[in-house]
LOFIKE-653791 format. One record per residue (C-alpha): x, y, z; residue in three letters. Coordinates in Angstrom, 3 decimals. Each point is the difference from the previous one (the first is absolute). Layout:
N
NODE        c1        c2        c3   aa
NODE         X         Y         Z  ALA
...
***
This chain:
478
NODE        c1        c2        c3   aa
NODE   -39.859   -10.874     4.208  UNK
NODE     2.903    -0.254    -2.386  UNK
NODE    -0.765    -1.483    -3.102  UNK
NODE     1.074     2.533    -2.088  UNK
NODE     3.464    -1.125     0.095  UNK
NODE    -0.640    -4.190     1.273  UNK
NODE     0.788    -2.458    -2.151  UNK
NODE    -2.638    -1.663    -2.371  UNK
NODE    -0.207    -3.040     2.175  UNK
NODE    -3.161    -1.786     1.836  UNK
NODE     2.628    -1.844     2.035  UNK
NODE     0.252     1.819     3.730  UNK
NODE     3.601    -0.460     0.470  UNK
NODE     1.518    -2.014     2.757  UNK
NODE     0.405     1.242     3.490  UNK
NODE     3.784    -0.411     1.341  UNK
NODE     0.299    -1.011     3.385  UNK
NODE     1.340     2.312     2.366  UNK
NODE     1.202    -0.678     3.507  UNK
NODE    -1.867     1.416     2.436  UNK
NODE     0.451     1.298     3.162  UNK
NODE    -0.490    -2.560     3.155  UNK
NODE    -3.091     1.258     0.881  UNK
NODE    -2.984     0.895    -2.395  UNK
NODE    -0.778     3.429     1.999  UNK
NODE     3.580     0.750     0.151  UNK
NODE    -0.037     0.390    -4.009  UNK
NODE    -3.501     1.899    -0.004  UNK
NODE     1.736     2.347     1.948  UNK
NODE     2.112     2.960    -0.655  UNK
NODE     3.508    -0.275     1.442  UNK
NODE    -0.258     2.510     2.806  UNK
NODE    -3.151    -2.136     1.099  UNK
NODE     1.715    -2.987     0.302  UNK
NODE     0.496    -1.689     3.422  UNK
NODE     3.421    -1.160     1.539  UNK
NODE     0.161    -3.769     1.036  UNK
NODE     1.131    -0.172     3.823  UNK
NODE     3.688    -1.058     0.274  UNK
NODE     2.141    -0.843     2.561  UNK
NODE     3.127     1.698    -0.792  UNK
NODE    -1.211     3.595    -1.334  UNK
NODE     2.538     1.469    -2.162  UNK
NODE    -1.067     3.537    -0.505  UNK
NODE     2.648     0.866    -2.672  UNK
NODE    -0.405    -3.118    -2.353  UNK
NODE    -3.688    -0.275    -0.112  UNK
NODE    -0.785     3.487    -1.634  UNK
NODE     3.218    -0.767    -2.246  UNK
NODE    -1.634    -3.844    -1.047  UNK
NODE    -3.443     1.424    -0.520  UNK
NODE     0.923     2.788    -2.255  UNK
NODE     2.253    -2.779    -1.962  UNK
NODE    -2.932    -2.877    -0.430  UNK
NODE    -2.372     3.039    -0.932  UNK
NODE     2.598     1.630    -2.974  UNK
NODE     0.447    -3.829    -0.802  UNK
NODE    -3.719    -0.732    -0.169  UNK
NODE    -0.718     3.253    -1.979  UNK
NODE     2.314    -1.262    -2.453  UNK
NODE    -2.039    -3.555    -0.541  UNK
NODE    -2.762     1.960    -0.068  UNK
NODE     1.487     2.424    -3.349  UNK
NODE     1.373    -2.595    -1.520  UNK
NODE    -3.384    -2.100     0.601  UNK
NODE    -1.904     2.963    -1.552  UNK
NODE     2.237     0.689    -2.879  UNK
NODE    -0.338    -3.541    -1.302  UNK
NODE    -3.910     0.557     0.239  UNK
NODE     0.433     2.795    -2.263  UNK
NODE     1.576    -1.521    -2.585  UNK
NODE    -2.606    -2.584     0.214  UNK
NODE    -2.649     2.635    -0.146  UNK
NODE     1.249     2.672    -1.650  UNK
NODE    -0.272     0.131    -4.172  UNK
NODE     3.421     1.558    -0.895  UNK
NODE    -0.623     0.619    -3.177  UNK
NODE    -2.626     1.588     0.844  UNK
NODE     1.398     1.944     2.328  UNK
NODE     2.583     2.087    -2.433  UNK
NODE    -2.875     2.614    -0.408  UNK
NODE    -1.237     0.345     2.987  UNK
NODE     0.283     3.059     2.609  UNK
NODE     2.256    -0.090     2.571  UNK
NODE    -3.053     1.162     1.761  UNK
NODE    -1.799    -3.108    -0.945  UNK
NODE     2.642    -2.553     0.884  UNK
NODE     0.540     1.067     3.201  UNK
NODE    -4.110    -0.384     0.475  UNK
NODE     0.472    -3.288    -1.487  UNK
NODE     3.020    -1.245     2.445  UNK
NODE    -1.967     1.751     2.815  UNK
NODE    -2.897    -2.201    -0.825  UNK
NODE     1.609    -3.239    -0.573  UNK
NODE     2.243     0.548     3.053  UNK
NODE    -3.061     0.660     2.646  UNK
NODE    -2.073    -3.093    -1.633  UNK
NODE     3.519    -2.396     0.598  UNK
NODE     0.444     1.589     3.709  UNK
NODE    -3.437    -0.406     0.743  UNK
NODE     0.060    -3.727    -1.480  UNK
NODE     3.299    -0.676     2.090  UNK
NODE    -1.310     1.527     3.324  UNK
NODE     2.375     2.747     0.415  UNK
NODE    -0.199     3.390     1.000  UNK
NODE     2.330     2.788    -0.641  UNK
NODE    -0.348     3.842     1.543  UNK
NODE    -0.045     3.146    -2.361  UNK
NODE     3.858     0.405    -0.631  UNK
NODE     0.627    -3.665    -0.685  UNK
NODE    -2.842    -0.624    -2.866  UNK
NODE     1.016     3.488    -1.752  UNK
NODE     3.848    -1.258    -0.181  UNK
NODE    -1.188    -3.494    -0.463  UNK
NODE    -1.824     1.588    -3.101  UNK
NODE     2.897     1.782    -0.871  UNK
NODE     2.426    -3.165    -0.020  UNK
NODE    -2.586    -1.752    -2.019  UNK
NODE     0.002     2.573    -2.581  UNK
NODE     3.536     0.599    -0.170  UNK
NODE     0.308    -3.904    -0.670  UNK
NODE    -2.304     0.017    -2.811  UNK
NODE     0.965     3.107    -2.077  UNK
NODE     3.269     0.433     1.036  UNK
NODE     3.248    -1.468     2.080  UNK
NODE    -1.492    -0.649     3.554  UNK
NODE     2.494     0.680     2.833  UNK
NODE     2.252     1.871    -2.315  UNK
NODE    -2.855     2.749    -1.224  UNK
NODE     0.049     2.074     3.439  UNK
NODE     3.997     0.203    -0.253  UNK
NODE    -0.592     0.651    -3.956  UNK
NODE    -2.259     3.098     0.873  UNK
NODE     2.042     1.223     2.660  UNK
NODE     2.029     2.867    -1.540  UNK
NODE     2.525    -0.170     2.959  UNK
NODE     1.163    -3.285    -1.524  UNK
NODE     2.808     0.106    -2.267  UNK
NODE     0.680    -4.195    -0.307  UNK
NODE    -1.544    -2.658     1.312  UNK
NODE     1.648    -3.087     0.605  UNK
NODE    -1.519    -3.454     0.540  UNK
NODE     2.563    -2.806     1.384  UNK
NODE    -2.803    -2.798     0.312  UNK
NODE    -3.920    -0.038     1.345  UNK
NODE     0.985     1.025     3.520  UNK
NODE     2.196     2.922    -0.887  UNK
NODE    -0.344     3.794    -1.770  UNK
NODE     2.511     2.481     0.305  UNK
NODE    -0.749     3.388    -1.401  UNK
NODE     2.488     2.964    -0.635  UNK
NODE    -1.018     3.699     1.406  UNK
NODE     2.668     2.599    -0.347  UNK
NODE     2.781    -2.021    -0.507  UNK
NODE    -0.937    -2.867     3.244  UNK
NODE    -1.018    -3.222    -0.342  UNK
NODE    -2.623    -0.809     1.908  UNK
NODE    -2.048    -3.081     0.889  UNK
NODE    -3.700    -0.118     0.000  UNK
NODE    -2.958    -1.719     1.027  UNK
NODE    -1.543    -0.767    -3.110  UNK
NODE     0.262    -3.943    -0.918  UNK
NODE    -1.118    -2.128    -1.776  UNK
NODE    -2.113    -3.255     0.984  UNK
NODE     2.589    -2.770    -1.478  UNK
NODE     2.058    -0.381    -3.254  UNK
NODE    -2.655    -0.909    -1.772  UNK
NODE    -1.558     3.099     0.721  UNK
NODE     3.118     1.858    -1.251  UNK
NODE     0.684    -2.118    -2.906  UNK
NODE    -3.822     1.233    -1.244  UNK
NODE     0.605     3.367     0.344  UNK
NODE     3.381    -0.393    -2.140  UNK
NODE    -1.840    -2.146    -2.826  UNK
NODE    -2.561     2.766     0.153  UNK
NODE     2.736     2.299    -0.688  UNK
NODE     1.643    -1.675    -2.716  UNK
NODE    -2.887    -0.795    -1.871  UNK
NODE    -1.235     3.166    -0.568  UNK
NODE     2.894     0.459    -2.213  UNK
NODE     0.479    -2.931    -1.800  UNK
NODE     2.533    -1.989     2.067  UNK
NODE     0.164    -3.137     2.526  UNK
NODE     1.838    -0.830     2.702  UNK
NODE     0.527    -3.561     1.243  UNK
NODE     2.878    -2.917     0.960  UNK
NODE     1.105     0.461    -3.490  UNK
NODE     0.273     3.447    -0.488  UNK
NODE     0.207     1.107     4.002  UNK
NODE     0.575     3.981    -0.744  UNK
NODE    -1.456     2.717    -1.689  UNK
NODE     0.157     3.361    -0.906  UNK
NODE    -3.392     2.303    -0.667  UNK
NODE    -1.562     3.291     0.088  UNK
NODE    -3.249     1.132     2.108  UNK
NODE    -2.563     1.726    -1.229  UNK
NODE     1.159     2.928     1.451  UNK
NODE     3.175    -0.224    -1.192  UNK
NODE     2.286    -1.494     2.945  UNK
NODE     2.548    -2.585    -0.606  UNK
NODE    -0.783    -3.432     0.970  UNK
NODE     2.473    -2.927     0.849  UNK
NODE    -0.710    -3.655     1.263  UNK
NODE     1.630    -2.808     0.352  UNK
NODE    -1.638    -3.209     1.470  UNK
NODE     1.110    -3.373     1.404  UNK
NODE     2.187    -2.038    -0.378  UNK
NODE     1.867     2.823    -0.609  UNK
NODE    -1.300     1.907     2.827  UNK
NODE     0.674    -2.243     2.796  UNK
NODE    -1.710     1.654     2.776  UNK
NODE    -3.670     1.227    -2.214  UNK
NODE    -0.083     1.945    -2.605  UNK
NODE     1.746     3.190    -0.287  UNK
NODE    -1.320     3.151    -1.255  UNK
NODE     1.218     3.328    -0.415  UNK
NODE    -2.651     2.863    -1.334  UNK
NODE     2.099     3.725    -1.000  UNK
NODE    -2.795     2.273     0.057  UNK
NODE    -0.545     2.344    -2.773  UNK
NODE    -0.351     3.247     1.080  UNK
NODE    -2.800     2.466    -1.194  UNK
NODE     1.316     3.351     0.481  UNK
NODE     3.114     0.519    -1.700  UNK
NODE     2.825     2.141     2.016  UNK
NODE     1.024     3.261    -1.503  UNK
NODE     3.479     1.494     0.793  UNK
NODE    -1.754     2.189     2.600  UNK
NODE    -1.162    -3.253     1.660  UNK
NODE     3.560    -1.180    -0.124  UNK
NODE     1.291     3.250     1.696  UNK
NODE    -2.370     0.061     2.662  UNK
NODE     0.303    -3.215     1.086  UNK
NODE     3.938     0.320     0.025  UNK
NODE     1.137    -1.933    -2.694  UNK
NODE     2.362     2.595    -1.506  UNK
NODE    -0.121     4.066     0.182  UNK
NODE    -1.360     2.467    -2.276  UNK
NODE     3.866     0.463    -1.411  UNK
NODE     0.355    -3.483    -0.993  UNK
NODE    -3.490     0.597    -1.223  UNK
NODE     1.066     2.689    -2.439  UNK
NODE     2.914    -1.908    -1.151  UNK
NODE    -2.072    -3.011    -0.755  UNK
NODE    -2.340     2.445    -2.295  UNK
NODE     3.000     0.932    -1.881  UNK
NODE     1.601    -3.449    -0.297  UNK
NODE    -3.667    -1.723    -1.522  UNK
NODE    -1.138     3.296    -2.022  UNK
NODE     3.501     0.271    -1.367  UNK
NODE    -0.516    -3.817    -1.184  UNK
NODE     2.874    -1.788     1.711  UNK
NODE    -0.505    -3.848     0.491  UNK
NODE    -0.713    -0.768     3.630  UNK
NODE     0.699    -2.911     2.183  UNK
NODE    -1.794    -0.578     3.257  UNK
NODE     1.903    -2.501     1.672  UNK
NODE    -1.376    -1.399     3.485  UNK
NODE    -0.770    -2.826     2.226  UNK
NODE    -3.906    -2.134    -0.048  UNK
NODE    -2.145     2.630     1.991  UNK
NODE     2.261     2.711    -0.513  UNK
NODE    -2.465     2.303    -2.111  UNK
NODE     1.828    -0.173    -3.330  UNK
NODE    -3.307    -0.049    -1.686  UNK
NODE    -1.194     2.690     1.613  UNK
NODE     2.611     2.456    -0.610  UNK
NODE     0.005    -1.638    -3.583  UNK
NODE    -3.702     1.214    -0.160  UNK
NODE     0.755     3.365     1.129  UNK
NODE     2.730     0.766    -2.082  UNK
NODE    -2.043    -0.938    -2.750  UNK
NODE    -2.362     3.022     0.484  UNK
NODE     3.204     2.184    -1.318  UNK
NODE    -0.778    -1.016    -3.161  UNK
NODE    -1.032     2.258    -2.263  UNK
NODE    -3.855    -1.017    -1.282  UNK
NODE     0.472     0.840    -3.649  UNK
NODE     2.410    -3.312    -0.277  UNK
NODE    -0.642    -3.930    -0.591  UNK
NODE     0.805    -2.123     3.136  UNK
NODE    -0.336    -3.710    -0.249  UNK
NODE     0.420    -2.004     3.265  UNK
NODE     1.208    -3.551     0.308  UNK
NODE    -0.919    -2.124     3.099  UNK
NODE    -0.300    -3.638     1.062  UNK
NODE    -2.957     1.070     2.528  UNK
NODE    -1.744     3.620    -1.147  UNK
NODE     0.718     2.419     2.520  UNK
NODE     1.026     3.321    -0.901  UNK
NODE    -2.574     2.747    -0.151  UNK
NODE     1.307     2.262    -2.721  UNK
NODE    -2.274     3.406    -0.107  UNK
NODE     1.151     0.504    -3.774  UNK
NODE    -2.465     0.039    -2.755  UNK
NODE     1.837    -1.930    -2.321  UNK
NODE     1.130    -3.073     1.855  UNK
NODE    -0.077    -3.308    -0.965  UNK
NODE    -0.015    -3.224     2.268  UNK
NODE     1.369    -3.485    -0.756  UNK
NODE     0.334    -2.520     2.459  UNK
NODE     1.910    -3.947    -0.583  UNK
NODE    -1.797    -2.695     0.324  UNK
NODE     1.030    -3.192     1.727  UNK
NODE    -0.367    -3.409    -1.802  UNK
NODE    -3.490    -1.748    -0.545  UNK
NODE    -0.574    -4.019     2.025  UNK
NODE     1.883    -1.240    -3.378  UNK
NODE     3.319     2.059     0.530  UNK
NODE    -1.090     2.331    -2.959  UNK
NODE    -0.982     3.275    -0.938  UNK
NODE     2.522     2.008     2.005  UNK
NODE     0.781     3.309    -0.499  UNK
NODE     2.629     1.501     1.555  UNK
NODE     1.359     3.490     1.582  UNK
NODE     2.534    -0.105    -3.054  UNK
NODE    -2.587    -1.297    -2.787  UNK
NODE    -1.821     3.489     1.114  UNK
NODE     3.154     2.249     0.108  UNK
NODE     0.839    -1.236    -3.748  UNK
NODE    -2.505     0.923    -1.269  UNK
NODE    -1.116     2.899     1.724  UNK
NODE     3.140     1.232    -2.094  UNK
NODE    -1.927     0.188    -2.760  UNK
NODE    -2.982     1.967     1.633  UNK
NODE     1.470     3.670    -0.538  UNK
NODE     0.054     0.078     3.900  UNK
NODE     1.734     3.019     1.605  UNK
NODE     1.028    -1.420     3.054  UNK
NODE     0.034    -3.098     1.125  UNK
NODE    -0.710    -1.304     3.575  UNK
NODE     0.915    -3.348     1.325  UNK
NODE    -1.676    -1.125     3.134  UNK
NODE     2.735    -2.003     1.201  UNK
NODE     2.954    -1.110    -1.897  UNK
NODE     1.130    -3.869     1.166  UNK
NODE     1.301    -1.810    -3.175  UNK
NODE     0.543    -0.066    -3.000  UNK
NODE    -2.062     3.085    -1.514  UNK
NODE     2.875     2.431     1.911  UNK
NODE     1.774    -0.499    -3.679  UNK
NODE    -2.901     1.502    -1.740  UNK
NODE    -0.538     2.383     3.019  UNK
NODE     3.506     1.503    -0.366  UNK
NODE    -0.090     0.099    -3.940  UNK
NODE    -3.271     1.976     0.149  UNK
NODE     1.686     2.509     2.449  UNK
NODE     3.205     0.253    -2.662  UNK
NODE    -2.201     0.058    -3.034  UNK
NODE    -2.282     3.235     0.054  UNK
NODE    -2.504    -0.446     2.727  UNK
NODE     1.701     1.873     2.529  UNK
NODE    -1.735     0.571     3.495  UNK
NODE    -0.878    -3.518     0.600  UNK
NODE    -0.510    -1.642     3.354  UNK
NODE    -0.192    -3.390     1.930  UNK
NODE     0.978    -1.436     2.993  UNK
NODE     2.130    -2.958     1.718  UNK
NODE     1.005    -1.761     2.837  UNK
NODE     3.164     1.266     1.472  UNK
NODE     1.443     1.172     3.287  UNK
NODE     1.909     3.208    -1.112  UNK
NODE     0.301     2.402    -3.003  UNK
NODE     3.619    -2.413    -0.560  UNK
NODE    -1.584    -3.274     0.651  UNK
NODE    -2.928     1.119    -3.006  UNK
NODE     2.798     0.165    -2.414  UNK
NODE     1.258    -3.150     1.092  UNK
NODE    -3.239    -1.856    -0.341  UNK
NODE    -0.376     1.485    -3.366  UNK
NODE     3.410    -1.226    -0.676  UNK
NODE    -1.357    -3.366     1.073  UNK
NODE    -3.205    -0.438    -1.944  UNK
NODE     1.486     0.744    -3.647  UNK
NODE     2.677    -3.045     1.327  UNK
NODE    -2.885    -2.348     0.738  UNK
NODE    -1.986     0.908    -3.371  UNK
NODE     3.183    -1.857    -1.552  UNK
NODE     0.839     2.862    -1.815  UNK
NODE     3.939    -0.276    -0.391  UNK
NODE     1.478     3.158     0.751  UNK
NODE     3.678     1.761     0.953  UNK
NODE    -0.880     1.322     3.358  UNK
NODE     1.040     3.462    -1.064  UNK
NODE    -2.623     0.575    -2.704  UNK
NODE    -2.992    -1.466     2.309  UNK
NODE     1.050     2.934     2.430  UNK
NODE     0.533     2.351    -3.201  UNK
NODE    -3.546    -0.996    -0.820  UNK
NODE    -1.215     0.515     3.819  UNK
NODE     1.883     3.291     0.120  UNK
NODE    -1.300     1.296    -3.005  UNK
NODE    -3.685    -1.192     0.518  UNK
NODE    -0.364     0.966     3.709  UNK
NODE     0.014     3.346     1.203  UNK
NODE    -1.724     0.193     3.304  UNK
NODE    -0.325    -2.719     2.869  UNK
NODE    -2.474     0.843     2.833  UNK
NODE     0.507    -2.290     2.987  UNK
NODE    -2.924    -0.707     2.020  UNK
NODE     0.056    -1.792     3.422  UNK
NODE    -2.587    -0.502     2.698  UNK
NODE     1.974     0.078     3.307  UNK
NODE    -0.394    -1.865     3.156  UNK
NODE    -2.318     2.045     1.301  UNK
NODE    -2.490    -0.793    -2.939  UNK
NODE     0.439     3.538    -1.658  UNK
NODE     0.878    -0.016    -3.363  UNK
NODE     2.756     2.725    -1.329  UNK
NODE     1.633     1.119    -3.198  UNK
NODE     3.288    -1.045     1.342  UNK
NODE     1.997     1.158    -2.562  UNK
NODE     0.135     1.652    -3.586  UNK
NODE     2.790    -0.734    -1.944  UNK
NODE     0.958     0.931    -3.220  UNK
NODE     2.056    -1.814    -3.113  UNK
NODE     3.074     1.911    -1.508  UNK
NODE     1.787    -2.595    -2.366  UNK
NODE     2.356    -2.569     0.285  UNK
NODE     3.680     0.505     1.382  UNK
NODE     1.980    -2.799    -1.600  UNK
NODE    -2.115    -2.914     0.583  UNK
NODE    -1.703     1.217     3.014  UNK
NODE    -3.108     1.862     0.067  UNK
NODE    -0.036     3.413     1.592  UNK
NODE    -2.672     1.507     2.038  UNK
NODE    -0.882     2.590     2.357  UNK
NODE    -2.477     0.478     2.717  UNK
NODE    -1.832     3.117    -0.141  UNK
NODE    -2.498    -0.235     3.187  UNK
NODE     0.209    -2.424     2.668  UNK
NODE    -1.889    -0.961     3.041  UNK
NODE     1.894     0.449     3.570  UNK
NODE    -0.894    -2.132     2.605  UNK
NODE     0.809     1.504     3.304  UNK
NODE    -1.007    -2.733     2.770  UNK
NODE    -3.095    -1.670     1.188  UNK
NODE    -2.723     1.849     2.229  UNK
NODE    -1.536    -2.659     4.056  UNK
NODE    -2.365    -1.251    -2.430  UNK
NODE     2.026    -1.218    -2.919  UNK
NODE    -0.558     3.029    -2.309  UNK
NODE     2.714     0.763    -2.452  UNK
NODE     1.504     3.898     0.320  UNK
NODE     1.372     1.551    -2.709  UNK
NODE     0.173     2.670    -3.087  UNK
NODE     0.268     0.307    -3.725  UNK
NODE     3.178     1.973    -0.878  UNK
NODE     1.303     0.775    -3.554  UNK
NODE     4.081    -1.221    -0.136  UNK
NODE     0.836     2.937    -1.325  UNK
NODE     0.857    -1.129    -3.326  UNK
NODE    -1.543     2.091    -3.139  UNK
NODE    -1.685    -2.376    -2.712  UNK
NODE     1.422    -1.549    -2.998  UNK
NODE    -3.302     1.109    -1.812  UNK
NODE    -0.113     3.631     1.134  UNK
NODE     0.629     1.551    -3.675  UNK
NODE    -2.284    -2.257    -1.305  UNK
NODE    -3.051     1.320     2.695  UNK
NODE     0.985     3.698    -0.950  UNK
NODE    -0.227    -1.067    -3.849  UNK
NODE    -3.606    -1.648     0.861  UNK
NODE    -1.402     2.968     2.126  UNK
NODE     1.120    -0.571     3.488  UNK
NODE     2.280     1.444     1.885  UNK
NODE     0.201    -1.260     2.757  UNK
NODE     1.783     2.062     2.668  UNK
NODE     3.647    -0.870     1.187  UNK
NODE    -1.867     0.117     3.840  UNK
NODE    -1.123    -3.400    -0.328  UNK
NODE     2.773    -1.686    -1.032  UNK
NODE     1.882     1.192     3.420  UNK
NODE    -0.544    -2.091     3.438  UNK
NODE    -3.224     0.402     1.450  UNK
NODE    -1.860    -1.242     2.833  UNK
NODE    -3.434    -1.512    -0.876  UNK
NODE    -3.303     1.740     2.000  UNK
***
């Protein structure tokens, strides 16, 4: 019945045993069907409870019983042209003939997501490819076989989904890794990869992981957000949406400085659509994630080490020498280390209206870090020209923040003036006002301009925009 994708093999492959239940007509029998022993001490609460347990637990020997028929059965090679249509006929088939040879019956709903499990584990991640295809999902977070979190709208929440044991896990994450040239094991316990679909992958395994392997899965997100988006959902108003326009058309360099989660490379990704289409963008990331709309774009991503410690290629081997690619602008996933020298030269040195984005608290604590990274790229400095070279190089800092409410906000947009002695001087153009908390833990509050006119408002009027003196005056957001 399926020997279009069965190994070339004579040999009928050995039957595992399976427990079974106590009774032979118990396990003919669907579940609803199946008789309750007498007992002396009823418990009405537990017994329901127990059952549903031993069946989820049985259903589970049962999958993983299956699955390791199908890679017994099942050519692989083979199986990289077939139809989805096809596999799932072949699983089908090879999953009734192994019920039917272990005695057990399943209703309607159970063999169609038994079928589904079983493909899921053979083309793609198992327990994880529900959550994967679930566009309510932002993360997904594994903390051992027993446990999946999953993020939706800024709350953690945990699931159902598990997986069997760690070996189960431990597949799945070999599976992973494989695909793109890397291993995982005691001697190199973590990882960092790319899905097919483009969403960051991280692992790291025992002994390092001392409770199972952890997992965390950032899921790449199909439809980009335009400004609009942004503005609708109440990330920042259409005034701080005009000023933005000015800031990126008018080419000044642009921090967005946030927390992990915040949404930096979101609102990186939307600012990025200012960009006029006639110029030459090349983007810079350790995992690919930006979605540029631009026709002339081009991509370059580092590469970790091989198994033999070579062949690395790092975020600042890519900045160097996409200095000598005639690029336009220049945009930095995520500056960390030693490639924010290179990152600040570029801004000083004639590709103005470049953009990345770091790890920092505040619009203040951004220049700080900044301050800190040239330090640790032991790159001996007087403190007062690495600020004149942050001053000079930085013009705009967006601060991003998700709140405790999960919501994410533009918090803040601050701009650079100079230096003032040794100090760095800044102000804040647009800020977000928190106001208090809603019964249910929702944040209240409004955008409002300070009230202070920009440094860079000659230098709009001299691009094309003039932006009105209204929005630079407090304001409550709608």
């Amino acid at each position: 019945m399926f020997s279009r994708y069965k190994k070339p093999s004579n040999a009928k492959p050995e039957l595992v045993e399976v427990p079974k239940a106590d009774k032979p007509a118990a396990a003919a029998a669907p579940a609803a069907s199946v008789r309750k022993q007498p007992s002396k001490k009823p418990s009405a609460q537990v017994v329901p409870m127990d059952k549903e347990k031993k069946r989820k637990e049985r259903l589970g020997e049962v999958k993983s019983e299956l699955h390791k028929r199908l890679l017994d059965n099942l050519n692989l090679g083979a199986l990289e042209g077939a139809s989805e249509s096809d596999l799932r006929a072949e699983i089908s088939a090879i999953a009734a003939e192994a019920l039917e040879e272990m005695a057990i019956v399943l209703n309607r709903d159970e063999r169609a997501t038994l079928n589904q499990e079983l493909y899921d584990e053979v083309t793609g991640l198992g327990p994880l490819e529900p959550l994967l295809k679930d566009d309510t999902v932002n993360d997904i977070l594994v903390n051992g076989p027993h446990q999946i979190f999953v993020e939706r709208d800024g709350k953690l929440e945990l699931t159902t989904t598990t997986f069997k044991d760690e070996r189960h896990l431990l597949r799945i994450i070999d599976k992973i890794v494989s695909a793109v040239g890397r291993r995982v094991d005691e001697s190199n316990p973590y990882v960092d990869a790319r899905l097919a679909d483009g969403s960051r992958f991280n692992a790291m395994v025992p002994p390092i992981a001392v409770d199972g392997s952890l997992v965390s899965i950032r899921k790449f997100k199909k439809e980009k957000l335009a400004i609009d988006d942004l503005v609708k959902f109440g990330a920042f108003t259409e005034e701080m949406a005009a000023y933005l326009q000015a800031a990126v058309s008018t080419r000044l360099n642009v921090i967005v400085s946030g927390g992990t989660g915040s949404g930096k490379t979101t609102t990186l990704n939307a600012l990025s659509s200012f960009i006029d289409d006639a110029e030459r963008i090349l983007t810079i990331e350790d995992t690919a994630e930006l979605q540029l709309q631009q026709t002339h774009v081009g991509r370059m991503e580092s590469r970790p080490a091989n198994v033999e410690g070579k062949g690395a290629v790092s975020q600042r081997d890519c900045l160097k020498n996409a200095l000598r690619m005639r690029p336009d602008r220049i945009i930095v996933g995520e500056t960390r280390g030693e490639e924010v020298i290179d990152m600040l030269q570029a801004m000083n040195t004639g590709h103005d209206g470049s953009m990345t984005t770091i790890h920092a608290n505040s619009a203040r604590d951004a220049v700080s870090r900044l301050e800190n990274m040239i330090a640790m790229a032991g790159i001996e400095m007087p403190i007062k020209a690495v600020r004149a070279q942050i001053s000079s190089a930085v013009n705009l800092i967006v601060q991003a923040s998700r709140l405790q409410d999960g919501s994410r906000r533009m918090v803040s947009i601050t701009e650079v003036t100079g230096m003032e002695g040794e100090v760095i001087s800044m102000q804040e153009i647009f800020r977000y006002q928190r106001v208090g908390l809603t019964p249910d833990n929702k944040i209240i509050g409004h955008f409002t301009a300070t009230g202070v006119r920009s440094h860079f408002s000659e230098r709009f009027k001299l691009w094309g925009y003039n932006l009105p003196a209204e929005i630079f005056e407090p304001f409550q957001g709608k």
